[in-house]
C-alpha positions, 0 to 999 in steps of 0.5 A: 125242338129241331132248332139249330143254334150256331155258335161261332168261336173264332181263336187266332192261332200262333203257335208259341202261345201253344208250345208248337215248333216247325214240323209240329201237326195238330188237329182242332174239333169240337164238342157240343152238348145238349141239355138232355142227361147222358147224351152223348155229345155231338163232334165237329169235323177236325180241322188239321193244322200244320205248323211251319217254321220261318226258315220254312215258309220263306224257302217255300216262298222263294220257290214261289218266287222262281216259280213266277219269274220261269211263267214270266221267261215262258211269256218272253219266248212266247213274245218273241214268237209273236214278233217273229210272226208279225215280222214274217206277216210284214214282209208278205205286204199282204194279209187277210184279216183272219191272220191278223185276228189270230197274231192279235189274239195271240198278244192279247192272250200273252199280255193276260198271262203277264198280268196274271203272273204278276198279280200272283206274285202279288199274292206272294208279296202279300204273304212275304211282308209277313215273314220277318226273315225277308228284308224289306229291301228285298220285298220292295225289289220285288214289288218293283218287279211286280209293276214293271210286269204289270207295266209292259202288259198294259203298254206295249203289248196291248198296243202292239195288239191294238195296232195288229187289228188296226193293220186292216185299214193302215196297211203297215203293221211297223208301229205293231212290231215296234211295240213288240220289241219294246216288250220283248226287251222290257221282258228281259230287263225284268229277267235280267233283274229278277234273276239276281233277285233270286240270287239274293232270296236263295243267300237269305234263306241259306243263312237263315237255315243255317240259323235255325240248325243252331237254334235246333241245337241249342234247344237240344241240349237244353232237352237233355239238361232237363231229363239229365237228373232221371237218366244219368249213370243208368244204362240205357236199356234201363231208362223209364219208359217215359225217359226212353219216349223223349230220347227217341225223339230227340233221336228223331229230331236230330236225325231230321236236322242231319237230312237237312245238314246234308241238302244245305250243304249241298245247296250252298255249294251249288249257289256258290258254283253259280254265283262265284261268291266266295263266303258260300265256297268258304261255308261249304267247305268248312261244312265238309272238312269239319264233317257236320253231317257225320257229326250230327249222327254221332249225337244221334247216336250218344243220345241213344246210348245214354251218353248225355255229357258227350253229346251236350259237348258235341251239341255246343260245338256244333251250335256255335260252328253254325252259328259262325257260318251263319255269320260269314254268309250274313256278314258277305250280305252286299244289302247293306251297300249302296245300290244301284240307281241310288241318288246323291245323299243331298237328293230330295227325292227318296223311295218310301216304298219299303217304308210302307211295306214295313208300315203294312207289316207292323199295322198286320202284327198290330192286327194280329195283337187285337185279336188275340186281345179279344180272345181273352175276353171271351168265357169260353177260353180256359188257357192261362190269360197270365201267359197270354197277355205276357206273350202279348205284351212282348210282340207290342213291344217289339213292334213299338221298336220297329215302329221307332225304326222306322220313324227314324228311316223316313225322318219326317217332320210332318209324320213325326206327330202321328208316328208318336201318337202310334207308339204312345197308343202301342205303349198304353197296350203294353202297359195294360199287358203287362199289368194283365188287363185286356178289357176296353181300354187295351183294345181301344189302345190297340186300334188307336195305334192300327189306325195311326199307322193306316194313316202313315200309310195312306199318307205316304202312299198319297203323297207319293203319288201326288208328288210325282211331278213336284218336289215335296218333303215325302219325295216324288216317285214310288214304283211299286206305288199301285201294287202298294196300293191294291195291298193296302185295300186287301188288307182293309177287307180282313176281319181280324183273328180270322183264321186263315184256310189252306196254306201257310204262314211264317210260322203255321199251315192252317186249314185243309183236310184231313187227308193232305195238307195245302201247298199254298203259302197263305196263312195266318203269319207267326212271328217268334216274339224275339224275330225281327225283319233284318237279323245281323249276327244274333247267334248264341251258345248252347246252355253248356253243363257248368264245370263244377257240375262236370266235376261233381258227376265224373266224382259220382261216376268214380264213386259207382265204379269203385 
């Protein structure tokens, strides 16, 4: 009597196994009951959940990354007050101990804000590697940056700190403001980089954007075709309630892709009025001499009025000229280039740092995988398992692919083995899925293969920093190898499935109250099974009505006015 019993239920949440799209804002809770007859049960608190669209999730981290980089430009005016102090205390050739102390204070304190900022941008990284819209080249530049601010809080500037207490007995504080130029100039080399950094974020994100507006209305025609045959040659006032619910919102929806038509443009015209790049220019043109936004509304409004063939036309026409400028943007993507500092082809030395970014992001999809695994063998979850297992099989294979990919990048004969042993363990999982088992033998497979990969990253890592000095088959130098490697124990600490609280991920917001939703971008990433990290024109048609269909209505049409 009295005894509580706790029964915990852990569900990894993604969104597609639920139908859920961007925008989409749900709230779980739970029922217990006891054993006495007629009790009422007893009710959980609700956890809300909001669901965010890749698109979404990397603008928001993009804003994320601004926000470090405008921290990082406040500690570089700071410092050059910190050298303008030390300099003025200099030539004064004497000075009490009390200045000294504050000047000191003041670059220890700066230096702690450094650090701070760039273990944030760690955090964002983390989240980064999750989102399959961000390239892997990009996330390396950025890890790089990372350590590089990392670097000049650690050196220079704790010396030049170190050096200022120890003016009490040297007398000279010129070694002091050496240090202090040092960083003042390493902090506007990391500006300077992190500014076209950011140029290459915002492009990544406008094509995306303009991607998911074409996946929006593609999706949209493929709603109307499906209430067609209950709505066609009816009046729309005329319409059943439930035909009429489904064309409010599929007004709503494209009435909220019309705002979001209308920002982008405007956005895209501004990056190109700070770049200078020509595609955006062309882009944002195009968008205001073929009247997207106004045409936008015109669907709107034919949906409203019941008028399905012209909106299906409408909604084909304008899928397929997002799509094209989604392609002029992709297609001016200098990434593809060679990059600056990049060594002769014969060179044996090679960056692996975004080989293990995407190795970390493939053992993080594989983890995810298990969990959903595990769920299916639990008695209390009552969905379909045959669509789960399917969905699941999809993302394994996907991810064998991307295993391949990055097999072939490195070209390792020494990591051949393991990178084989990895896809034969992810192939038995898939095999297992698709025949709908999920017991022992499938999870097995799936760990086998989270481990492997662990093991390519711990070598590559290893290796790398082992081979700094000496020439070897996996190169000499990772930059961004101790942000990697931090990255890598945070991983080693998660428990799997465990649903992450009060933020985002690619594809979900988890956690919060009932009353807001968090801002933080931390979440359990959702991945589409058909999204891959680099996208190069993967546009589409809308599923356009057959013209023998078209013909077969307008005889329908003819025959009810005559």
């Amino acid at each position: 009597v009295g005894q509580i019993i706790k029964n915990e239920f852990t569900l990894p949440f993604d969104p597609s196994f639920f139908n859920l799209a961007d925008g989409d804002r749900i709230e779980l809770f739970g029922h217990a009951w006891d054993r006495m007859p007629g009790r009422l049960p007893t009710v959980s608190r609700k956890i809300v959940l909001r669901v965010m669209g890749l698109e979404a999730h990397a603008e928001q981290l993009r804003e994320d990354i601004e926000n470090i980089m405008a921290r990082t430009s406040e500690i570089a005016r700071e410092q050059e007050n910190i050298l303008m102090e030390t300099s003025s205390l200099e030539q004064e050739l004497r000075y009490s101990e009390k200045e000294l102390n504050v000047i000191a204070e003041l670059q220890q304190e700066n230096a702690k804000n450094l650090k701070i900022a760039a273990k944030d941008g760690l955090n964002i990284l983390d989240e980064a590697v999750r989102n399959p819209i961000f390239e892997t080249e990009s996330l390396e530049k950025f890890a790089q940056t990372l350590n590089k601010m990392q670097t000049v809080a650690s050196s220079p500037m704790r010396d030049a700190s170190m050096q200022i207490k120890q003016a009490k007995t040297s007398k000279s504080l010129a070694d002091a403001i050496l240090n202090e130029e040092k960083a003042l100039k390493k902090l506007g080399e990391i500006l300077a980089e992190s500014a076209s950094q950011l140029d290459r974020l915002e492009a990544l994100t406008l094509s995306q954007r303009l991607r998911k507006i074409e996946k929006t209305e593609i999706k949209m025609g493929k709603d109307l075709l499906n209430i067609l045959p209950q709505s066609i040659g009816q009046i729309a006032n005329n319409l059943k309630s439930n035909i009429k619910e489904k064309k409010l919102l599929l007004e709503e929806i494209q009435g909220n892709t019309h705002i979001e038509v209308k920002n982008l443009k405007g956005e895209i015209s501004r990056y190109h009025e700070r770049t200078g790049k020509p595609a955006y220019g062309k882009v944002s043109e195009l968008m205001k001499t073929e009247n997207a936004e106004e045409e936008m509304l015109i669907v709107s409004y034919k949906i409203q009025q019941n008028t399905t063939f012209d909106a299906l036309d409408r909604l084909e026409i304008l899928s397929k000229k997002f799509s094209k400028w989604a392609d002029i943007l992709e297609e001016a993507d200098p990434s593809s280039g060679a990059g600056k500092g990049k060594g002769p082809e014969n060179s044996k030395s090679k960056d692996f740092t975004k080989n293990i970014i995407a190795l970390i992001k493939i053992r993080d999809d594989e983890e995810n995988i298990i969990s959903k695994t595990k769920i299916l063998q639990n008695r209390n979850f009552r969905a379909q398992r045959k669509n789960w297992t399917s969905l699941l099989q999809v993302q394994q294979e996907n991810l064998m692919i991307d295993l391949t990919d990055t097999q072939i990048e490195i070209a390792s004969e020494a990591l051949n083995p393991i990178f084989d042993d990895a896809h034969m363990s992810m192939s038995t999982s898939a095999i297992d899925l698709k025949n709908g088992k999920y017991a022992t033998q499938t999870i097995n497979a799936q760990l086998d293969a989270r481990n492997q990969v662990s093991d390519l990253i711990n070598l590559l890592i290893e290796s790398s920093n082992s081979g700094k000095s000496n020439e070897n088959e996996l190169g000499n130098e990772i930059s961004s190898m101790e942000f990697l490697l931090l990255k890598t124990k945070q991983a080693g600490g998660k428990k799997p499935g465990e649903m992450l609280t009060g933020g985002t991920g690619g594809g979900s917001q988890q956690g919060g109250g009932t009353e807001k939703d968090a801002r933080t971008a931390k979440g359990q990433a959702f991945e589409n099974s058909t999204s891959r990290r680099k996208i190069k024109k993967t546009g589409g048609s809308s599923q356009s009505v057959p013209t023998e269909f078209k013909k077969v209505m307008e005889n329908y049409f003819q025959a009810i006015e005559e």
